[in-house]
N, C-alpha and C positions, 0 to 999 in steps of 0.2 A: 506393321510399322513399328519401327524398335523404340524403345520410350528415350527421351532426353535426358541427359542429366549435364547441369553444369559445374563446370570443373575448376576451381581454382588454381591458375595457370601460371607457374615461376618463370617460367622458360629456359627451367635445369634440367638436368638428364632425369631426374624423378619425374615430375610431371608430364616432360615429354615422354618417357617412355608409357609412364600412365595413359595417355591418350587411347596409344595403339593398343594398350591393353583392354582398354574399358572395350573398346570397341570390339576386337575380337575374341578378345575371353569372356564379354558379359552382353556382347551384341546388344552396347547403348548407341545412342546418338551424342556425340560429345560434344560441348557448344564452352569453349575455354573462358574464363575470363581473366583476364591481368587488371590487378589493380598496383597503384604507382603510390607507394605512403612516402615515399621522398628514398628511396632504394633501387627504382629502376631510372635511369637518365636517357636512353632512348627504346619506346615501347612499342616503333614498328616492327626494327625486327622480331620480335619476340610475337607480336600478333604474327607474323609470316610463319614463323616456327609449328604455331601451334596446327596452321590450314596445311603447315605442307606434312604434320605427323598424321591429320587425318583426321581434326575439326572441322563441322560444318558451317560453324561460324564462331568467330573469335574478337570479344571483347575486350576493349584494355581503357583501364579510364584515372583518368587522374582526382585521386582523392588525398592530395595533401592539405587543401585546405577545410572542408570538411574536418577530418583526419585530427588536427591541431582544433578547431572551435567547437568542434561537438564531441570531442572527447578527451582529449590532453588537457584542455581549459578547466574543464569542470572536475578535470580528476585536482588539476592544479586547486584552485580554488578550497576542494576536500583537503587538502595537504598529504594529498595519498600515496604514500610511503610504503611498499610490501616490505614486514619486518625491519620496518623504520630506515630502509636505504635505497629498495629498488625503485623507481618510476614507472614501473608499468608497462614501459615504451612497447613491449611484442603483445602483453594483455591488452592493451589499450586497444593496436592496430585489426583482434581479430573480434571482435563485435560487429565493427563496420564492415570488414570483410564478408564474415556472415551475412550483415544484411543486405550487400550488393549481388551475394550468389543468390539470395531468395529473390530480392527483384528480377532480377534478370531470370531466374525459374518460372517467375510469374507470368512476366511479358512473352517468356518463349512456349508457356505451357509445358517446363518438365516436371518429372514427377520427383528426380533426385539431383543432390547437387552432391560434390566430393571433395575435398582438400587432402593437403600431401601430408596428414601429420602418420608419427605413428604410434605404437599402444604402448608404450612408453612414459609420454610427455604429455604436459598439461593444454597444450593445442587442440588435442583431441576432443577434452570438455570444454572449449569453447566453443569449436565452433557448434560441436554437437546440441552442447545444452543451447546456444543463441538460435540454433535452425529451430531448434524445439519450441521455441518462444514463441519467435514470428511468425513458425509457420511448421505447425504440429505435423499436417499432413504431408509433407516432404519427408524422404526415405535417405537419409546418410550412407556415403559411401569412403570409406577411407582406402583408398587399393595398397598402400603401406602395413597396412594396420588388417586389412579383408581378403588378402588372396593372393596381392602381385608381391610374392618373397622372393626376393631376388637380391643378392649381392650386389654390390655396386661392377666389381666385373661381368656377374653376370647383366645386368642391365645394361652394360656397354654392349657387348656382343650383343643382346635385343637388340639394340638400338643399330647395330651395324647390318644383323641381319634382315632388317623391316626397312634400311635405307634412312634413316628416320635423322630430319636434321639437326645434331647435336654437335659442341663442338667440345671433344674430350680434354679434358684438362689435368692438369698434375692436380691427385685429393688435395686437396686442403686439412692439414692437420685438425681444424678444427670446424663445430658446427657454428654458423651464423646466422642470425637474422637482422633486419637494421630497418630502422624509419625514422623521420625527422627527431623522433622524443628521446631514441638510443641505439643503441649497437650491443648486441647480446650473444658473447661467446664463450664455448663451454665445449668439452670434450678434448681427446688428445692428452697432450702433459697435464692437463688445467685440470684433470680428475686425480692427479696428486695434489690432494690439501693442503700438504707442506711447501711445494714447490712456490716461486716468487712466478707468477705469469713472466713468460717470455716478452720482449718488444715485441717480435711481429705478430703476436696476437690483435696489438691494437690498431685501427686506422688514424683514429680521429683526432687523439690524445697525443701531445709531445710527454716524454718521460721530462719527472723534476730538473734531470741534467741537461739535459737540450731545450728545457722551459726559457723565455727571455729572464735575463736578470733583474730586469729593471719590472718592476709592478704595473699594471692596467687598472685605473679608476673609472670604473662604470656606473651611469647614471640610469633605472629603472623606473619609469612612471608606470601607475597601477590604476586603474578606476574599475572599484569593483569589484576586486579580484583579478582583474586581467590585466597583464602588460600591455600597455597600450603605445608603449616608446622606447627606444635606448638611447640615451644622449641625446633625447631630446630630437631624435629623427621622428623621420615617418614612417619607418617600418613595422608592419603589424603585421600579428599571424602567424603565417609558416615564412613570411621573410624574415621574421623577427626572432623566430629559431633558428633557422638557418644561421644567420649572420652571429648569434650566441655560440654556437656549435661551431663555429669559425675560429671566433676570439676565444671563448674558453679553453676548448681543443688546445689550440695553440700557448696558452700558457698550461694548459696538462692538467685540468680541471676537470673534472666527474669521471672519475677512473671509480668502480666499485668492485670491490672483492669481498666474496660474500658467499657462505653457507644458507642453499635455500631450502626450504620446506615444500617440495610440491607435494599439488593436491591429490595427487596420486600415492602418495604414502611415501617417496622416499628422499634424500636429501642429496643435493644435488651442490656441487662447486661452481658457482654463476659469477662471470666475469662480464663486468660493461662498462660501454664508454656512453658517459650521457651529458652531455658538459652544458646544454640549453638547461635541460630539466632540472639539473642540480641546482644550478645558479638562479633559474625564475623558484625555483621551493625555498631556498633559500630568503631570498629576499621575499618573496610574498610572506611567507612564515616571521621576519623581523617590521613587516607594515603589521601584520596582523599583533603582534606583541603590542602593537604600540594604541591599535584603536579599539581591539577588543578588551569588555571587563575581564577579569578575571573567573568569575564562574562560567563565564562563554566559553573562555579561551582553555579551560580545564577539561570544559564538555566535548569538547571542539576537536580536542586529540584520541579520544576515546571514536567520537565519529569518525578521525580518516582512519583508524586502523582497522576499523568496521569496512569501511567504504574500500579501502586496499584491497582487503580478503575477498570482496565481493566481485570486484575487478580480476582481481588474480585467478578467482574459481569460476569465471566466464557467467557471471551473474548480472550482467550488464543489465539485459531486458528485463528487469523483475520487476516487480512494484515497491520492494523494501531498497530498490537504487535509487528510485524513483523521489520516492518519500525522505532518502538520505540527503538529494541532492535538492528538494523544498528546504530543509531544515541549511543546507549549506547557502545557500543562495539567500538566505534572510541574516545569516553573519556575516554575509558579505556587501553591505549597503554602504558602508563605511570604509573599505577596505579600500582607499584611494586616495592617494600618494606618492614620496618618491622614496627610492633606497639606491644607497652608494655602496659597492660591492666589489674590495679589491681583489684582482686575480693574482695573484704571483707563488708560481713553480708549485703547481698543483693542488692552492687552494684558492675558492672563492668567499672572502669574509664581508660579513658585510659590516660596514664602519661608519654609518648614518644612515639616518631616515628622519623622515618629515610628512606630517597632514592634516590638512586642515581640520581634522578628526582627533586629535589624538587625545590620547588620555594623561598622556603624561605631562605634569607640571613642574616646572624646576622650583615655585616657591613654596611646593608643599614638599617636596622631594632634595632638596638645597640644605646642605648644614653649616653653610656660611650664610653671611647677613642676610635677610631680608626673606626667612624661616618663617610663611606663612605658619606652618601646620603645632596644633594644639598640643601642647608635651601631658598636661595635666588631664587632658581629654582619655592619654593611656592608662591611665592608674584605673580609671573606673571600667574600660575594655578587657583587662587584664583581670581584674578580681571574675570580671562576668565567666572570660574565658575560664579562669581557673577554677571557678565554683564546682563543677563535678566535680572535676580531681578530686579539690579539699573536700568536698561532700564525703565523696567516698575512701577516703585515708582516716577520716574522721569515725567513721559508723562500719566501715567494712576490716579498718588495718591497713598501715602503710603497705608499700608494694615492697614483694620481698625481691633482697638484691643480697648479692655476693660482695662482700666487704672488697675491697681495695685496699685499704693498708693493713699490716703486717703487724699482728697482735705483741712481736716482739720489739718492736722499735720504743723509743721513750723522747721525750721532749729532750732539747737539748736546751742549754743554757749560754748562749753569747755572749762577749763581753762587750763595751760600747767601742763604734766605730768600726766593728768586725761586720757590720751590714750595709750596704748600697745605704749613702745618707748620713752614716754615722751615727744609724740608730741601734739603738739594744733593745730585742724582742726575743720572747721564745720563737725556735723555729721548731717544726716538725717535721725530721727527715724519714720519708713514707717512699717502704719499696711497692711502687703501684707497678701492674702487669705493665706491659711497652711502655715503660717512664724507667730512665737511666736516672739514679740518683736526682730524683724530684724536690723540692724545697716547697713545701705547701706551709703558707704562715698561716698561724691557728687565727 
């Protein structure tokens, strides 16, 4: 009996032709699985595709909402940012992936599961290291990456001579992935780092010039960390991205262009359209300024850049994500409120917030009338602060520095009314380094 293995199933000419591969070059049992992170919009045919390459059984399940509350939220919440720009959106979507090929390996008793990445790209250490997590004793198969080399011509002609139902298309200039949190394209022109990414690179995103003129004022409530409303709708979840990913898009908001660091050692030109994700970090990141103290909020960025990399290098199932997302989830008890975030012609700013939490107070913070906060209170914070310094300038020697004025200049002498005032001072005209003719009074 030939062992099983299940196959994470695109229902592109890779994976289909991978089917017929697995099966006759590796005499497995292939049992396909599609999963739907908001990128496939009808997933019968593509189960049809997978039974008529010569699957024995073929799963496809819809995991958008999963997808958004068990891992976009919580990445949200971290503030996790890859190299303080990316979302994560394709990191995000193959942890869960991985864990629906292990379930389903479980229920079907196989011994190996496989995905279409290849020895290239950081896809590979995801899903690899997450199978390894949940489920040591499963055997990884990457047929990209393990044996099935084949040109994309050649995989056509497979594909024509196995009968195999594919529907051949003009290449696409470039490689894509996409799910509700972003759109991730790369390859093609876009590996010239100078070049301006083409328009039809993008879907989701209007360019600045075709952006409406006129501005979008958005209303986000938060309880917790998570968006819980836009305008005060009911939208929650993956309708509430969605309908982000709508309006953003549309005014041409979360376009990122960006030099990336993969975990594989080499650097990579990453183009994405993320226009939910950008605009919910955004605003959650301006509630959080507003309720967390300050040593949280210092600590706090240190943790999502930690929490990113962790994401990014397929570290999902660890115990140190684990322990990161304890630590995130108690800075988040407060984290609930509203923020105003205007869109126009490819940015989202945001221009108020409010909660019933906040920290900030306008009569300690006000330097018009009604100036709660202590002025005399500074004099005695300021010596404390300054006490090392002056300690050690005092016992050690001031700090040594490079003079700034110019040992040949001399005081000048003005007469009255030659100064702003019609006062008469020495002045001292000092040639300091980037200062054009400087006027420093002694």
């Amino acid at each position: 009996m030939p062992e099983k293995i299940v196959l994470a199933y695109s229902g592109g000419l890779d994976t289909t032709v991978a089917v017929k591969w697995l099966i006759e070059e590796r005499g497995f049992d292939v049992l396909a699985l599609t999963i739907d992170l908001g990128s496939q919009p009808d997933l019968a045919p593509i189960r049809q595709r997978a039974l008529t390459a010569g699957a024995s059984r073929a799963y496809v399940l819809d995991a958008r909402r999963p997808f958004i509350e068990r891992f976009c939220w919580p990445a949200l919440r971290a503030g996790a940012l890859y190299q303080g720009q990316y979302p994560l959106a394709t990191a995000l979507g193959r942890p869960l992936i991985a864990q629906l090929l292990v379930e389903v390996a479980t229920r079907e008793g196989a011994t190996w599961i496989a995905h279409g990445s290849t020895g290239k790209g950081n896809d590979q250490v995801r899903f690899d290291v997450a199978t390894a997590a949940l489920a040591p004793h499963l055997k990884v198969l990457a047929p990209l990456r393990d044996g099935m080399s084949m040109t994309r011509e050649q995989e056509i002609a497979y594909a024509r001579a196995k009968n195999l139902p594919i529907d051949i298309k003009p290449e696409s200039p470039y490689s894509v992935d996409e799910n509700l949190w972003g759109r991730s394209i790369e390859a093609g022109v876009l590996e010239d780092a100078l070049l301006t990414p083409p328009e039809d690179a993008f879907r989701w995103t209007s360019s600045v010039d075709n952006a409406p003129a006129s501005p979008l004022l958005l209303e986000l409530d938060f309880e917790k960390g998570i968006p819980i409303a836009l305008d005060s709708g009911s939208k929650y979840g993956m309708e509430l991205v969605a309908e982000l990913n709508r309006i953003g898009g549309l005014h041409g908001a979360g376009r990122i262009d960006m030099i990336e660091d993969r975990f594989v050692g080499i650097k990579s030109r990453e183009v994405y359209e993320a226009p939910a994700a950008i605009v919910l970090h955004a605003a959650h990141r301006a509630l959080e300024e507003l309720v967390l103290d300050g040593e949280a909020a210092r600590f706090k960025t240190s943790v999502a850049q930690e929490y990113a990399r962790l994401v990014y290098q397929g570290k999902w199932f660890t115990s140190h994500r684990r322990n990161l997302d304890a630590y995130v989830l108690s800075t988040q008890e407060k984290v609930t409120g509203r923020v105003r975030i205007k869109l126009h012609k490819g940015t989202a700013q945001v221009v108020g917030r409010s909660s019933s939490y906040s920290l900030y107070r306008p009569k300690l913070a006000t330097y018009s009338a009604g100036d709660q906060f202590d002025h005399q209170a500074a004099v005695g914070f300021i010596k404390l602060v300054g006490l090392p310094v002056r300690t050690q300038a005092e016992v050690q020697g001031i700090a040594e520095i490079e003079p700034l004025l110019e040992d040949d200049r001399h005081v000048v002498e003005v007469g009255p009314g030659s100064l702003e005032g019609g006062l008469a001072e020495p002045v001292l005209r000092a040639a300091v380094p980037g200062i054009v003719d400087s006027n420093l009074r002694r």
